[in-house]
N, C-alpha and C positions, 0 to 999 in steps of 0.2 A: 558245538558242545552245549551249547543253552536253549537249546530245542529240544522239545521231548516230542515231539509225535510231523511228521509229514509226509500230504499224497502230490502225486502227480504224475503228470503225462509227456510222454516224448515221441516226436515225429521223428523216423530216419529214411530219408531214400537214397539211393543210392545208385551207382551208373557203373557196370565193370567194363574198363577199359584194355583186360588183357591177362594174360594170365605167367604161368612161371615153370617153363617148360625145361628141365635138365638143364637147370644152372643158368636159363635164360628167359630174360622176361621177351612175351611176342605179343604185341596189340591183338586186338579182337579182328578175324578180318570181315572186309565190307559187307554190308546184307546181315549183320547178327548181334543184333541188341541185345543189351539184359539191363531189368531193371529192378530193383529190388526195394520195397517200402517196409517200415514195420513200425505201428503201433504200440507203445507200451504203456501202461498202469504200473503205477506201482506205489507202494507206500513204506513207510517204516517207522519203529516207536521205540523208544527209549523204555530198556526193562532192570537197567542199575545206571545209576550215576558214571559208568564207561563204558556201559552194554547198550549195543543198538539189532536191531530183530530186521530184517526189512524182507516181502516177496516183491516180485517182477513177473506180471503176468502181458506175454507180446501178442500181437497177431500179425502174422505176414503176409506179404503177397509179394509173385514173381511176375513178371512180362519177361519172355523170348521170343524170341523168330529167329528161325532159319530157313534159307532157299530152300529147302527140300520140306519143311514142316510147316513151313508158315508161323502165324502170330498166337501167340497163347496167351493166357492171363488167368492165374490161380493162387489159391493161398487158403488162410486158417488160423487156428490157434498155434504159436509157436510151443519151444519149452517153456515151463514154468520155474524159478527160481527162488528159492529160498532159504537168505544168509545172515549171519551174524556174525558180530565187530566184538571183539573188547579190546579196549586203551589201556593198555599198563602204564604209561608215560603218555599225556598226552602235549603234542607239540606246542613250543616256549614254555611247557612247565621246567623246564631244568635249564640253565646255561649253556651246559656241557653234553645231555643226553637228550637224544633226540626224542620225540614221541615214538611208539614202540606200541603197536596194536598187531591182534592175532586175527585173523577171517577166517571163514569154514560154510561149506554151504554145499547146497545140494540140488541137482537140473533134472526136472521130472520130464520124462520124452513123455509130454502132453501133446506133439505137433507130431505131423504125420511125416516117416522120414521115406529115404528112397527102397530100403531093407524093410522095413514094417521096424515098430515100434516094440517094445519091454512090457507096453500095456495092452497090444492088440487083443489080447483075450478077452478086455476089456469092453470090447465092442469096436464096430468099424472106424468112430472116429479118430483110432490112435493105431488103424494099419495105415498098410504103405501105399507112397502115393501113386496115383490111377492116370493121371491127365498127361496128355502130351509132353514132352522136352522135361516132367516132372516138375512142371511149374506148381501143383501142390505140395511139392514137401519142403514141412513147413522144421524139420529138428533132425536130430542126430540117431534118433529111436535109441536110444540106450539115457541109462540114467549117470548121471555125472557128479562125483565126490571131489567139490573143490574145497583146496586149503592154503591161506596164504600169510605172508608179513610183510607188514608194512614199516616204511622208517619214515618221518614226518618232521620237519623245523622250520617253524617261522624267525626272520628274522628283519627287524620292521615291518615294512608292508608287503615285505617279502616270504611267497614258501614255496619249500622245494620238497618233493615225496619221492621214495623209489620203492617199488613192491614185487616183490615174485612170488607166482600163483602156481600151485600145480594142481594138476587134474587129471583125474583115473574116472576113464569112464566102461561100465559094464559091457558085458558082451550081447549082441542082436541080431538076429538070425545068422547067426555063426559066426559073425565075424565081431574081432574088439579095434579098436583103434588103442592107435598107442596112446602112451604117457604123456599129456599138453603142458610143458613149462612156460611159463609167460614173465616176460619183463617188463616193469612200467617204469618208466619217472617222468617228471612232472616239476612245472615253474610255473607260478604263480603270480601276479603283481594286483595287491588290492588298493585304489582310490582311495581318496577320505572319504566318497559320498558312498563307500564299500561297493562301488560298481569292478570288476576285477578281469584281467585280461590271464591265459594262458596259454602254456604250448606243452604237449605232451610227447611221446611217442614210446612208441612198444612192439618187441621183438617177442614173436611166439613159436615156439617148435615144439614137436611131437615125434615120436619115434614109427619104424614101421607095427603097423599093425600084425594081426593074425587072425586068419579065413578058417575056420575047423580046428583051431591049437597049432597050425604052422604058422611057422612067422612070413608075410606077406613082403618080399623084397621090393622097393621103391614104393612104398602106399608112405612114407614118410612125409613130412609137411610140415612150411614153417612159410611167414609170414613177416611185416615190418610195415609198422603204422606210422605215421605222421597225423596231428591232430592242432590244431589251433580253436580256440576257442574265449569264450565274454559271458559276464552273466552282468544283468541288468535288475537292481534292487529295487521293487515298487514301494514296497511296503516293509514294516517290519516282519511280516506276515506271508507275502509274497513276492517272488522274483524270478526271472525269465533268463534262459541259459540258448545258447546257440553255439555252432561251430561247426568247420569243418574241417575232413580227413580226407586222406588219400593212401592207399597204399603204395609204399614206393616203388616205381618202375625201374627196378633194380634187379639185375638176375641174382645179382649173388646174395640179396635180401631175403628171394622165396624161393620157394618150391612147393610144385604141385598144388598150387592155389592158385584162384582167379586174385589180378589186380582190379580194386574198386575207387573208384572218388565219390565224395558224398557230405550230406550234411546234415546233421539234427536240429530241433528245435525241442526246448524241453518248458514246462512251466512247473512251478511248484506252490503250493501251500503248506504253510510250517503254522505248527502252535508253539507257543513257550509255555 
């Protein structure tokens, strides 16, 4: 909260180790990589003493192989993100009440999906993608209206957050995906030198979609994160974040998703 304005850049790759098939998770089998990296920028600025503004602009790339297809490698600009915070409460101002911030934001299918994108009229860089195994498609081609709350309290060098996000995203070449609810919480442990360690994790589902205005039985989808993570304070100015996830290899955690392990690197610059 005593920062007004920071940019920065984060590294994600990533390794799928399997995916979540009818109630059951199955490993990937032999001869069949995937590998997924993505780029991000992003910045954000303080535009009231509890309002913060921030975009997130990615670029991704995929590696597959398969026995029958062989090795690919593609990618591009992902979606584009662009959200804002306000703090009604924010956490340790009150004893008894935790912090209490509103989010809202909006996912531009800037990246090329497997359907074509919302913008292809746009021109060709926002149709669907061309290359083998679909190792170009880089989003969801539809645009995405997210909105969330957050609950936030520190307490010593201690903070613990829990958030739920929902997300309605538009329809693209005839089909919508359903309703995404997401659950986060989060612990925290900050240092005195403010170097600070965490652990996260987050359950996400979505309902079945609809292909032409029917509803699409089994295209439902849900997921379960595991995340640890440290950030390293250089300067007052700047400081360096890492971690890793894994998705749990758990049937009854997903469906109809690939399981991934992986891990970021992120750096940032803040002004006060």
């Amino acid at each position: 909260m005593h920062e007004d304005a920071l940019v920065g850049a984060e590294l994600h790759a990533a390794s799928v180790i399997g995916s979540y098939q009818l109630g059951s998770y199955v490993p990937s089998p032999a001869g069949t990589p995937e590998y997924d990296f993505e780029e991000d920028v992003f910045g954000a600025v303080r535009v009231l003493r509890r309002g913060q503004v921030a975009l997130l602009v990615p670029v991704d790339e995929t590696y597959r192989r398969t026995p029958q297809d062989g090795a690919h490698l593609g990618g591009g600009f992902g979606d584009t993100n662009l959200s804002a915070r306000y703090d009604f409460v924010l956490a340790g101002e009150s004893r008894y009440l935790p912090g209490i911030a509103a989010l809202a934001g909006i996912t531009f299918p800037t990246g090329r999906s497997v359907t074509g994108s919302a913008l292809a009229s746009f021109g060709p860089l926002f149709g669907s993608a061309t290359q083998p195994l679909a190792v170009d498609a880089t989003g969801i081609g539809a645009f995405q209206i997210n909105g969330a709350l957050s609950l936030e309290q520190t307490f010593g060098p201690w903070f613990a957050s829990a958030t739920t996000l929902v997300a309605k995203r538009t329809s693209a070449g005839g089909e919508t995906l359903g309703t995404q609810v997401t659950f986060l919480a989060a612990g925290a442990y900050t240092f005195t030198n403010d170097a600070t360690v965490a652990l996260s994790a987050s359950y996400a589902f979505e309902g079945d979609g609809t292909i032409d205005g029917v509803d699409a039985p089994g295209s439902a989808k849900r997921v379960t994160v595991v995340s640890a993570s440290g950030l390293w304070p250089i300067s007052d100015a700047y400081r360096l974040l890492g971690g890793v996830f894994v998705d749990t290899p758990v049937g009854a955690l997903g469906y109809n998703q690939p399981t991934q392990i992986g891990m970021t690197f992120t750096a940032i610059r803040s002004w006060m």
